[in-house]
Every structure is written in structure tokens, then in C-alpha cells.
N, CA, C and O atoms as CSV, one atom per row, in Angstrom:
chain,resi,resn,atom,element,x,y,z
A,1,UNK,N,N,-89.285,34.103,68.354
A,1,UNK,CA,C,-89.465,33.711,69.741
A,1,UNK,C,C,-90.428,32.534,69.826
A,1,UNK,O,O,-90.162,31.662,70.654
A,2,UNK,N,N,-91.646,32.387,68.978
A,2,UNK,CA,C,-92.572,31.780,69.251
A,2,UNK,C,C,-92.049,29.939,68.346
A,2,UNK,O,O,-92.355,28.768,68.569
A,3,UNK,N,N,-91.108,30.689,67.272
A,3,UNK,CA,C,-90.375,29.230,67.029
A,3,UNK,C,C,-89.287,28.181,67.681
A,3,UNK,O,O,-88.909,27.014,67.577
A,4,UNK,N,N,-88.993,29.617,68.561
A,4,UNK,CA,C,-88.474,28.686,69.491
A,4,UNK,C,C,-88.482,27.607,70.464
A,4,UNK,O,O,-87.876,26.615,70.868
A,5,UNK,N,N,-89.994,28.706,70.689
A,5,UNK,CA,C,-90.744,27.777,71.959
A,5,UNK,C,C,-91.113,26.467,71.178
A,5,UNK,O,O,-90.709,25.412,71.668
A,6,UNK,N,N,-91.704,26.432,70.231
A,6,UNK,CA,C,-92.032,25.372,69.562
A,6,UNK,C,C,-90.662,24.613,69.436
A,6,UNK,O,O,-90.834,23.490,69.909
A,7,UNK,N,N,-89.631,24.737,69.079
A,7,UNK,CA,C,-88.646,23.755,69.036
A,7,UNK,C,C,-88.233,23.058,70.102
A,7,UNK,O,O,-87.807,21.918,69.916
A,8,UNK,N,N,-88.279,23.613,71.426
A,8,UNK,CA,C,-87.627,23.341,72.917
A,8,UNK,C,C,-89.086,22.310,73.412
A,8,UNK,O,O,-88.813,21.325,74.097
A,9,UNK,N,N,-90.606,22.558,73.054
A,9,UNK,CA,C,-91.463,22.059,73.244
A,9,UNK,C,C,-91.551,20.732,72.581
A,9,UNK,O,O,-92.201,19.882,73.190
A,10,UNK,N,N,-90.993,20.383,71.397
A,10,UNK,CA,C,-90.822,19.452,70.689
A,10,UNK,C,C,-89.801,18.689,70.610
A,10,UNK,O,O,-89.636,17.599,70.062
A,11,UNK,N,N,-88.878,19.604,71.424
A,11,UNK,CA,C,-87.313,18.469,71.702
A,11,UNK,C,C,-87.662,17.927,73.295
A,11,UNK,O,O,-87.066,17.020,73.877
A,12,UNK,N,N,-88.855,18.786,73.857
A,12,UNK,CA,C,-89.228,18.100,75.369
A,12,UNK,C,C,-89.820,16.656,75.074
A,12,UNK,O,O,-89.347,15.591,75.468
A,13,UNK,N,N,-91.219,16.890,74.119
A,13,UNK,CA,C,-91.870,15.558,73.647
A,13,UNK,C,C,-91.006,14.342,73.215
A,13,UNK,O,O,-91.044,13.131,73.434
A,14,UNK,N,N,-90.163,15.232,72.463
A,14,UNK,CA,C,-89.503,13.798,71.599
A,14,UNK,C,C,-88.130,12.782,73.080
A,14,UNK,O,O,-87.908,11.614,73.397
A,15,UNK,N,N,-87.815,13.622,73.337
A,15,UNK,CA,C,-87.243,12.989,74.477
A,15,UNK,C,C,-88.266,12.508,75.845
A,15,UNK,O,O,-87.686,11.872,76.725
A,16,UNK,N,N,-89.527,12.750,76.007
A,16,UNK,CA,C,-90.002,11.930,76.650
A,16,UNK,C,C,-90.539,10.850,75.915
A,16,UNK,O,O,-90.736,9.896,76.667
A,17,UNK,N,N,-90.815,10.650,74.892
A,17,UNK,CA,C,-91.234,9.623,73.749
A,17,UNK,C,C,-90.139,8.632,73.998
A,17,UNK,O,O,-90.400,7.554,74.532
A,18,UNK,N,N,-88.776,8.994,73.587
A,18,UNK,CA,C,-88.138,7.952,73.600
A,18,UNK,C,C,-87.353,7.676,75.044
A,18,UNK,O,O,-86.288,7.064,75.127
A,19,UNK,N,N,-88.041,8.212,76.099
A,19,UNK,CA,C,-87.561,7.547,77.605
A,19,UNK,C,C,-88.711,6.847,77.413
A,19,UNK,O,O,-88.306,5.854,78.016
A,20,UNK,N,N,-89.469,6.632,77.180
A,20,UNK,CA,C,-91.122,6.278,77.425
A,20,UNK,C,C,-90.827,4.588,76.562
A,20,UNK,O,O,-91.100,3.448,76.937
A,21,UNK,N,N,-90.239,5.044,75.441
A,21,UNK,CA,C,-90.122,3.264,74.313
A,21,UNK,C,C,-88.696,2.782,75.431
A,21,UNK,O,O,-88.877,1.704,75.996
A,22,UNK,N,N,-87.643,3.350,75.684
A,22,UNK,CA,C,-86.586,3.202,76.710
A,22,UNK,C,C,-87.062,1.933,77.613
A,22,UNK,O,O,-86.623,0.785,77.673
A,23,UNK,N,N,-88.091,2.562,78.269
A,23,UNK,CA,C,-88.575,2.000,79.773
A,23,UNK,C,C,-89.312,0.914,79.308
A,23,UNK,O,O,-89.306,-0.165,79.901
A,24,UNK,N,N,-90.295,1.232,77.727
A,24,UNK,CA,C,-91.249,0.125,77.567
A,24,UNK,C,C,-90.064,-1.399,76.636
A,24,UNK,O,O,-90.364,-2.560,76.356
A,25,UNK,N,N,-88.794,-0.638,76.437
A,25,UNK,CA,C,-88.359,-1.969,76.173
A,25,UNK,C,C,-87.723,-3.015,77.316
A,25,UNK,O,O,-87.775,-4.244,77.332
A,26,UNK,N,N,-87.265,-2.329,78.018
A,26,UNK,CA,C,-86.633,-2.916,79.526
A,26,UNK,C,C,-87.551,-3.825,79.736
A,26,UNK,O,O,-87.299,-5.030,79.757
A,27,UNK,N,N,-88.733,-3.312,79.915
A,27,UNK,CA,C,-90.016,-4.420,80.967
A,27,UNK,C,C,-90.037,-4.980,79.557
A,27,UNK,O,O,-90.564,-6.032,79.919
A,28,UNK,N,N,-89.910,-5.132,78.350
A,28,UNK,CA,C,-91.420,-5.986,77.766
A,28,UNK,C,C,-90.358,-6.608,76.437
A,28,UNK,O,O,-90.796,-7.553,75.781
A,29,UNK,N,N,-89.005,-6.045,76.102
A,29,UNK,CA,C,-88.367,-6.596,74.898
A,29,UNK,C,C,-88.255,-5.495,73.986
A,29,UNK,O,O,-88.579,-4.366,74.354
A,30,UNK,N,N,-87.848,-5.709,72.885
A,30,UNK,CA,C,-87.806,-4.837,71.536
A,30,UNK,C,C,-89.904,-4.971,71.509
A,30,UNK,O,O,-90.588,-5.758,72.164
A,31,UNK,N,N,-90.325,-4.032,70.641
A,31,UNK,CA,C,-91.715,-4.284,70.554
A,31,UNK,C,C,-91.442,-4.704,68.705
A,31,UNK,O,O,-92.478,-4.618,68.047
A,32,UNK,N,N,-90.907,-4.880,68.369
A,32,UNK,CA,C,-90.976,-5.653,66.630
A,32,UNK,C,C,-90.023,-5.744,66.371
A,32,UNK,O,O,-89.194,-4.835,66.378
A,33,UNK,N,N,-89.742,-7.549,65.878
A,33,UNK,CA,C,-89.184,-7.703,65.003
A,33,UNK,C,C,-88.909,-8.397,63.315
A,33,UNK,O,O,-88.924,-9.564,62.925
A,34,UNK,N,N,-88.719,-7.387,62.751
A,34,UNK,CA,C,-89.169,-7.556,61.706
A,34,UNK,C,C,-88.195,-8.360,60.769
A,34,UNK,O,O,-87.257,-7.733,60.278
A,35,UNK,N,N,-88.331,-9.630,60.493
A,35,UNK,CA,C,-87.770,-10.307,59.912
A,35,UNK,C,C,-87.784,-10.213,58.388
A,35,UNK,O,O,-86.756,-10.603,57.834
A,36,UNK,N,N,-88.517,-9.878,57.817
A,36,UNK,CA,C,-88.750,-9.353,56.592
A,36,UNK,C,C,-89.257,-8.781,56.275
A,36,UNK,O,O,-90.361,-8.685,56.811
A,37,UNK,N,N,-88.842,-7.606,54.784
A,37,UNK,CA,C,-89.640,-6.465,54.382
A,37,UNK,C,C,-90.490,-6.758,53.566
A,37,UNK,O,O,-90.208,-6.505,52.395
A,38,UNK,N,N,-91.503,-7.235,53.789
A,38,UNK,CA,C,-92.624,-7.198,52.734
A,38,UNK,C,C,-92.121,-7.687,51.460
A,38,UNK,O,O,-92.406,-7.019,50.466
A,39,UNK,N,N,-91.431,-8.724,51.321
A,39,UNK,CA,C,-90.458,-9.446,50.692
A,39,UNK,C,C,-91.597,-11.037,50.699
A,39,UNK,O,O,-91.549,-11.863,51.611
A,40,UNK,N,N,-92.256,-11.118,49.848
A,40,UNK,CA,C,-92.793,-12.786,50.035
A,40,UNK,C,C,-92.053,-13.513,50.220
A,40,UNK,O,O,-92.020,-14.086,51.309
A,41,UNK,N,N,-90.903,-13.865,48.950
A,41,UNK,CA,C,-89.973,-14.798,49.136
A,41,UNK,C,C,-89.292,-15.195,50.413
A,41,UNK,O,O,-89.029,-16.338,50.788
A,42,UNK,N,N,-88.999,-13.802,51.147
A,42,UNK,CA,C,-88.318,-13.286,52.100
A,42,UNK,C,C,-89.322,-13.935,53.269
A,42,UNK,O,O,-88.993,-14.884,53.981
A,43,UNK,N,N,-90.254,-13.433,53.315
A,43,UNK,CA,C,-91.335,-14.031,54.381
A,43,UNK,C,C,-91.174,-15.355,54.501
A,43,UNK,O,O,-90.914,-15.906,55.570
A,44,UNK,N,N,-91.341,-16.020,53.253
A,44,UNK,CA,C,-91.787,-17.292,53.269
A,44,UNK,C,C,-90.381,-18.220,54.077
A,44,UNK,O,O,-90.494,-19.170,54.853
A,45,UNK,N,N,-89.219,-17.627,53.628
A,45,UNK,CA,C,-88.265,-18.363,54.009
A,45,UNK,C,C,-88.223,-18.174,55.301
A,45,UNK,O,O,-88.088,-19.208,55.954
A,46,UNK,N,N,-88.309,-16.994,56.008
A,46,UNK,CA,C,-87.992,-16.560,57.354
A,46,UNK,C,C,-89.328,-17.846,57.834
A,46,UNK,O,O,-89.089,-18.844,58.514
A,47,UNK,N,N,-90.492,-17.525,57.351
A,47,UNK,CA,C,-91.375,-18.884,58.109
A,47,UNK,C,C,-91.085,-20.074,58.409
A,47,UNK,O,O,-91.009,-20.676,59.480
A,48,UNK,N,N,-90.862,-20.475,56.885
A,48,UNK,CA,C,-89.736,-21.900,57.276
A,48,UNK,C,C,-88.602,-22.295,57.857
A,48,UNK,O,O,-88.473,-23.513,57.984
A,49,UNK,N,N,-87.974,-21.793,58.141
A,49,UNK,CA,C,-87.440,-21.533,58.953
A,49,UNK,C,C,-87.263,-21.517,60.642
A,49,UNK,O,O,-86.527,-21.959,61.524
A,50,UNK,N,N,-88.334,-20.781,60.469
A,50,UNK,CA,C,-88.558,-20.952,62.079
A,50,UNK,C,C,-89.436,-22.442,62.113
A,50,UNK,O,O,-89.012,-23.318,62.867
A,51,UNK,N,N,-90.597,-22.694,61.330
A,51,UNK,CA,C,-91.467,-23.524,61.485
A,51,UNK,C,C,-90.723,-24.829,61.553
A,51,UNK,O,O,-91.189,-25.652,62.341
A,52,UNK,N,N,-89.781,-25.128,60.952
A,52,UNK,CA,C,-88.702,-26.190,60.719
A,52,UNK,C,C,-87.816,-26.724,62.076
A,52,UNK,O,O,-87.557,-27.875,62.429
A,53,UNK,N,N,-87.379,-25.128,62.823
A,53,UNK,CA,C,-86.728,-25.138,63.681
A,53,UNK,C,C,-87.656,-25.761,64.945
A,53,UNK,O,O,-87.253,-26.477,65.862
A,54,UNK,N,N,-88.958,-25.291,64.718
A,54,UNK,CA,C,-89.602,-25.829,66.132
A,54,UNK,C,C,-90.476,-26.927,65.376
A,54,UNK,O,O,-91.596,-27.250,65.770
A,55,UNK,N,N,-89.896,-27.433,64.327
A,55,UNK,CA,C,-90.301,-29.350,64.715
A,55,UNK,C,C,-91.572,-29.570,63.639
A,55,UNK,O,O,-92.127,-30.661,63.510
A,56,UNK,N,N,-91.893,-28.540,62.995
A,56,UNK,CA,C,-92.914,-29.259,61.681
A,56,UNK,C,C,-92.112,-30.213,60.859
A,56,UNK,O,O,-90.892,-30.355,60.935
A,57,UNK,N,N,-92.870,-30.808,60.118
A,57,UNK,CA,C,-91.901,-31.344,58.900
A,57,UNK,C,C,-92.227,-30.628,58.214
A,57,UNK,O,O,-93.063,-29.779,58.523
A,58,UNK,N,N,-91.607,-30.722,56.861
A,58,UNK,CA,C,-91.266,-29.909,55.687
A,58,UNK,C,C,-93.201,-29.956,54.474
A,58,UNK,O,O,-93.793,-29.177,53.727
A,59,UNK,N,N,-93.351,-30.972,54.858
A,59,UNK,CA,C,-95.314,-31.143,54.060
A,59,UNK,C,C,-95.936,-30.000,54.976
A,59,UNK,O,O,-96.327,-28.944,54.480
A,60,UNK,N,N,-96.018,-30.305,56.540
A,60,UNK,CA,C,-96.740,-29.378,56.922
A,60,UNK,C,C,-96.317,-27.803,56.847
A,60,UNK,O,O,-97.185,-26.954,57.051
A,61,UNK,N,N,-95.195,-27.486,56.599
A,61,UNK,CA,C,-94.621,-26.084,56.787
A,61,UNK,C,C,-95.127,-25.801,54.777
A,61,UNK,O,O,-95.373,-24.640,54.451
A,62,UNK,N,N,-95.195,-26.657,53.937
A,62,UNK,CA,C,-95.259,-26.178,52.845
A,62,UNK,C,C,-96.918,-25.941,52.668
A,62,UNK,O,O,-97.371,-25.051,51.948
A,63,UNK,N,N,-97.749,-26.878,53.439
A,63,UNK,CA,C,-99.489,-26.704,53.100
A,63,UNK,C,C,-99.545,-25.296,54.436
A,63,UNK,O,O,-100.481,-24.533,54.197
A,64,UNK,N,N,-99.108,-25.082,55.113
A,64,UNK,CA,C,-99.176,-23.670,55.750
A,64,UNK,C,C,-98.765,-22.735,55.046
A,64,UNK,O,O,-99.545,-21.826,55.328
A,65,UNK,N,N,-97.755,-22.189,54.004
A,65,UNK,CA,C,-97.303,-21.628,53.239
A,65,UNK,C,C,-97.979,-21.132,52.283
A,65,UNK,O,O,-97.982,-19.947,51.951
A,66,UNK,N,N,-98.769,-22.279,51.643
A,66,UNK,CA,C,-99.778,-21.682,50.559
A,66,UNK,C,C,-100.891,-21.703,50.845
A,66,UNK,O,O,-101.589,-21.127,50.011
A,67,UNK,N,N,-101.509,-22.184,51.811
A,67,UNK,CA,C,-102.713,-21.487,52.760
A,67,UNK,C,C,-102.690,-19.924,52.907
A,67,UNK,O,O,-103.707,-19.255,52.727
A,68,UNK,N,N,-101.493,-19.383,53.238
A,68,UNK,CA,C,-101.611,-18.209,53.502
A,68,UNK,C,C,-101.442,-17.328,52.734
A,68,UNK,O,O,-101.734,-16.169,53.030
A,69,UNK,N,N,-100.847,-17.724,51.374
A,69,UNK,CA,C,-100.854,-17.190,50.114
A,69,UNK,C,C,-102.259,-16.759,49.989
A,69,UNK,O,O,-102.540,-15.600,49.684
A,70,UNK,N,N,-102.924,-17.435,50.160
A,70,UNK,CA,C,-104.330,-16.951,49.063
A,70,UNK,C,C,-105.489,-16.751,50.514
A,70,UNK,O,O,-106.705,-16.886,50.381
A,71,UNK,N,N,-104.844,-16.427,51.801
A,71,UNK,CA,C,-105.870,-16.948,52.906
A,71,UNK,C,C,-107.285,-15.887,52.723
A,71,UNK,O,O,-108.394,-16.259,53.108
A,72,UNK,N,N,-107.055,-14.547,52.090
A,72,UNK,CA,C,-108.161,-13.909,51.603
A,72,UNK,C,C,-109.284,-14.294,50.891
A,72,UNK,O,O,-110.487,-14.066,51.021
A,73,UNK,N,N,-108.638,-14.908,50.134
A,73,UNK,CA,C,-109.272,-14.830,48.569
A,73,UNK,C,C,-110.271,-16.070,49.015
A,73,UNK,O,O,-109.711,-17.158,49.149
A,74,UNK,N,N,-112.091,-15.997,49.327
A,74,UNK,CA,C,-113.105,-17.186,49.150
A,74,UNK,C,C,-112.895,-17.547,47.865
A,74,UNK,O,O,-113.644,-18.487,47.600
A,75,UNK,N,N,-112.341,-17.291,47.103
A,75,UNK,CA,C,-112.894,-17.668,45.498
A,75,UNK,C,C,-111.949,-18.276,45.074
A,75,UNK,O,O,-112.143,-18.691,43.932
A,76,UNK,N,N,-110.637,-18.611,45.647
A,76,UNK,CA,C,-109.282,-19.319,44.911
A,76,UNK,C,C,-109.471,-20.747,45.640
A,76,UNK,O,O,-109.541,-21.103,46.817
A,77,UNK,N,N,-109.541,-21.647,43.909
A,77,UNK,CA,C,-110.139,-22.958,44.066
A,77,UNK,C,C,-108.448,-23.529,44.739
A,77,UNK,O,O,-108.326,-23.891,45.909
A,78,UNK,N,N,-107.510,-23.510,43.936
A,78,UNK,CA,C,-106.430,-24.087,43.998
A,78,UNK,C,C,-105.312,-23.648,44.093
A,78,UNK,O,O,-105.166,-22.497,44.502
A,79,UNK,N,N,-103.961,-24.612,43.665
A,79,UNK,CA,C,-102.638,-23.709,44.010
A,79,UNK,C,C,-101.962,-24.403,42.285
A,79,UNK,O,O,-101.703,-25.566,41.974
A,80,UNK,N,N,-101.871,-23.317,41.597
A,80,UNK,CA,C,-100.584,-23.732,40.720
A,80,UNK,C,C,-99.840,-24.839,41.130
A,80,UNK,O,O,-99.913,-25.289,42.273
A,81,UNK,N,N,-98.770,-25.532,39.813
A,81,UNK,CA,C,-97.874,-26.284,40.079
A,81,UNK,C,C,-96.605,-25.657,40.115
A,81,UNK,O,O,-95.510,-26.112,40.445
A,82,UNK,N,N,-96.953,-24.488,39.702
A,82,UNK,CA,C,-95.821,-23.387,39.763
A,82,UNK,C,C,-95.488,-23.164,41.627
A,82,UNK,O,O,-94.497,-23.468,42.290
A,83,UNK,N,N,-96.658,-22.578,41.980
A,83,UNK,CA,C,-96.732,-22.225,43.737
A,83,UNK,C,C,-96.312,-22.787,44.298
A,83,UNK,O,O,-95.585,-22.449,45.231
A,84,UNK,N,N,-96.719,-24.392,43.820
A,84,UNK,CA,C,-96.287,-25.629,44.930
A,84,UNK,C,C,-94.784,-25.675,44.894
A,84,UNK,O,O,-94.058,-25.578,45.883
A,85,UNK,N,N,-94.277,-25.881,43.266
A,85,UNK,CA,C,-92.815,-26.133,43.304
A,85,UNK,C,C,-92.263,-24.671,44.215
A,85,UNK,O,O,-91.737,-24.851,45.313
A,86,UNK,N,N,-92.372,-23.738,43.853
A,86,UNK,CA,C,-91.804,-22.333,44.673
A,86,UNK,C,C,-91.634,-22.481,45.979
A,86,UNK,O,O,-90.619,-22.132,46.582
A,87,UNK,N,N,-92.956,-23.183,46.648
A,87,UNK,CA,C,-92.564,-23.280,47.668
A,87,UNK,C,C,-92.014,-24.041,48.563
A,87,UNK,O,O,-91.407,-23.845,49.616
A,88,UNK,N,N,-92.459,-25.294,47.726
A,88,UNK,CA,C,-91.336,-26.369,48.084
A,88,UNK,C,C,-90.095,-26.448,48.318
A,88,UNK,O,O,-89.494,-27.042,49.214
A,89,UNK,N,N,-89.545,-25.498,47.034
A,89,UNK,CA,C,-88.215,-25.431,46.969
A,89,UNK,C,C,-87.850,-24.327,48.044
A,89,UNK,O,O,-86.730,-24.266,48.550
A,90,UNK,N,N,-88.498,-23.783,48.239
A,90,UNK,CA,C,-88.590,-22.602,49.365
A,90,UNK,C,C,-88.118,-23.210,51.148
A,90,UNK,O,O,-87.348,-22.779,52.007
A,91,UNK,N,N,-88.917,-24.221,51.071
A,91,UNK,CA,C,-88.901,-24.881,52.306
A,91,UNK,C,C,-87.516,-26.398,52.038
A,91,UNK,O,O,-86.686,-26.820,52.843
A,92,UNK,N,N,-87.677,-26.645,51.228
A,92,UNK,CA,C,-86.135,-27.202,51.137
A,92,UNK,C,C,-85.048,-26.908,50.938
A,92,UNK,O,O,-84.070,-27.652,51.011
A,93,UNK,N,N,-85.067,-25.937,50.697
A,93,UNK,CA,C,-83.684,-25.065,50.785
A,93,UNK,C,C,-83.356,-24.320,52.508
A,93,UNK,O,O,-82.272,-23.916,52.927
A,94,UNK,N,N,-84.407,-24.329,53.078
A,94,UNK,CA,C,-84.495,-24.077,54.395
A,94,UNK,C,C,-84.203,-25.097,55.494
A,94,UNK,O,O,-83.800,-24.797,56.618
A,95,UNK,N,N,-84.450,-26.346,55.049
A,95,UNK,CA,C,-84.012,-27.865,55.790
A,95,UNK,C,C,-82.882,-27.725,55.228
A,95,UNK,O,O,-82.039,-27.552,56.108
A,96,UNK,N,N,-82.459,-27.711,54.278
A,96,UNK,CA,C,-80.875,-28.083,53.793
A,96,UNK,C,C,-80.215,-26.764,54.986
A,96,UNK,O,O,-79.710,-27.097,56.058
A,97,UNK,N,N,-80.277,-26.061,54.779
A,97,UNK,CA,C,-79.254,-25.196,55.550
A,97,UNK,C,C,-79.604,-25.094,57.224
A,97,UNK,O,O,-78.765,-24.669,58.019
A,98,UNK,N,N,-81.005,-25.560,57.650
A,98,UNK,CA,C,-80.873,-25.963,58.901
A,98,UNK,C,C,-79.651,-27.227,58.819
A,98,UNK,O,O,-78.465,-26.897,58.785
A,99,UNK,N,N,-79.922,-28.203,58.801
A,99,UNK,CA,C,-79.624,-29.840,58.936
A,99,UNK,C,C,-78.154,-29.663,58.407
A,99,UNK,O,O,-77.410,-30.590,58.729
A,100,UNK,N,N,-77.618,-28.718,57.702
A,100,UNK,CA,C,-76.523,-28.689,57.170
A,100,UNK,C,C,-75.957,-29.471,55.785
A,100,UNK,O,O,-74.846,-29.864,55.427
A,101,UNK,N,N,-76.908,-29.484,55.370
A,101,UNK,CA,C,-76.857,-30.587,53.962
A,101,UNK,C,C,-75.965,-29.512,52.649
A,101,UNK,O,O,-75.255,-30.026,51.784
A,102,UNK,N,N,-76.169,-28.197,52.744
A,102,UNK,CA,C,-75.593,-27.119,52.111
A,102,UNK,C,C,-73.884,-27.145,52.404
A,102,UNK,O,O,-73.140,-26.563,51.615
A,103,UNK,N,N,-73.536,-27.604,53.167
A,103,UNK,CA,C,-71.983,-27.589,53.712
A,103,UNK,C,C,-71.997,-28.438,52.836
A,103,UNK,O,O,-71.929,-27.937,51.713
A,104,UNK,N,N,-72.067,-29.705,52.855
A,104,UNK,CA,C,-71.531,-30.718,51.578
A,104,UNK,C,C,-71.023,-30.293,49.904
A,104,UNK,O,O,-70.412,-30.844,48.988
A,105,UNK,N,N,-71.605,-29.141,50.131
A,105,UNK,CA,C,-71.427,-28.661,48.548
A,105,UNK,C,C,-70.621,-27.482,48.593
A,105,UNK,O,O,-70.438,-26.873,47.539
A,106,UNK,N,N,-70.134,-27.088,49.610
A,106,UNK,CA,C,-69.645,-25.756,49.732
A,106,UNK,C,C,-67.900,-26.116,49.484
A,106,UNK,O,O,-67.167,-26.962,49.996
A,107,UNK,N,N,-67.628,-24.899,48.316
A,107,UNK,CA,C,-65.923,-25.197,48.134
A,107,UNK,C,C,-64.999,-24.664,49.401
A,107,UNK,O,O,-65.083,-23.721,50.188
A,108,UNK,N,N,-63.973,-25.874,49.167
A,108,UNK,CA,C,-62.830,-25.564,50.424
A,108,UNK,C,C,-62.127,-24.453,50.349
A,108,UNK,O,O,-61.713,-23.874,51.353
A,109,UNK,N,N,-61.878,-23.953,48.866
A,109,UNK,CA,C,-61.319,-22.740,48.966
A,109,UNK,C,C,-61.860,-21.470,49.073
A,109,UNK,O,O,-61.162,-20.528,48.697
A,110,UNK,N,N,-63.102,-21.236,49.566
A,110,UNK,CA,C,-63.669,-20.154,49.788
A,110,UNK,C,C,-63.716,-19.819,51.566
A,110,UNK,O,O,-64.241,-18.788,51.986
């Protein structure tokens, strides 16, 4: 009896919970969206991406990139030549498929 109550008490909560996110998405949007899972690579591209789309150039979207790589760390003097190329290529591969430069290479028979 007493598990019951507990189940009917907990199917009350959970359905006011989700009238409650219901109502709070109407007024206000989705509350997250998560463009990537904790995926660096993944991050980084989704950044560029957007950063590209609203009008950086490709230098400034790449010195924001590895700024934030290390934005913790007081003690990290520099960035690899490894980092830089990664992310370079990171952020140019992101202009190419904005701008459409990736279609040029793409086969007709696919």
C-alpha cells in the first residue's frame, strides 16, 4: 500500500516537472543546446563555425581557439606547432564548407 502511494506521488511530481520545463520552454526556447559532446575536435569545429558564420576571419577564429585551449593554465608559455596546424586546419575546413569550396571536389557520381 505504502508503495503505492509512493509511485502515484512520484508519477504526480514527475508530471508536474515536465508541465513545468513544457511551459518554461514556450516562454523562453529549448533551455540547451548542445552542439557537442565534450568532443574537442567537435567543439572546436562547431565554434568555427559559428564564429565564421557571424563574420570573424579565419586568424581571429583560430587565436580564439587556442586561447581557450589552455585558458586555465597561468603557466602555459605557448602553443605547439602541432596545436596551431590542428587548428588551423580545423578552421579551414570550416570556411571551405561554409563558402562552398568542398563542392568543387565532390564526385558527380555520388
Amino acid at each position: 500500500m505504502r508503495d503505492d502511494k509512493d509511485r502515484r506521488l512520484r508519477e504526480k511530481q514527475r508530471a508536474a516537472e515536465l508541465e513545468e520545463d513544457r511551459l518554461w520552454d514556450a516562454a523562453h526556447g529549448p533551455k540547451f543546446t548542445q552542439l557537442a559532446s565534450w568532443s574537442l575536435p567537435k567543439m572546436e569545429s562547431d565554434f568555427a563555425a559559428l564564429m565564421l558564420r557571424d563574420g570573424l576571419d579565419r586568424e581571429a577564429v583560430v587565436s580564439l581557439l587556442l586561447a581557450m585551449r589552455h585558458h586555465g593554465d597561468k603557466l602555459y608559455v605557448g602553443f605547439s606547432e602541432g596545436e596551431v596546424a590542428e587548428v588551423s586546419a580545423t578552421v579551414d575546413m570550416e570556411w571551405a564548407k561554409i563558402t562552398g569550396l568542398l563542392d568543387q571536389f565532390r564526385d558527380d557520381d555520388e
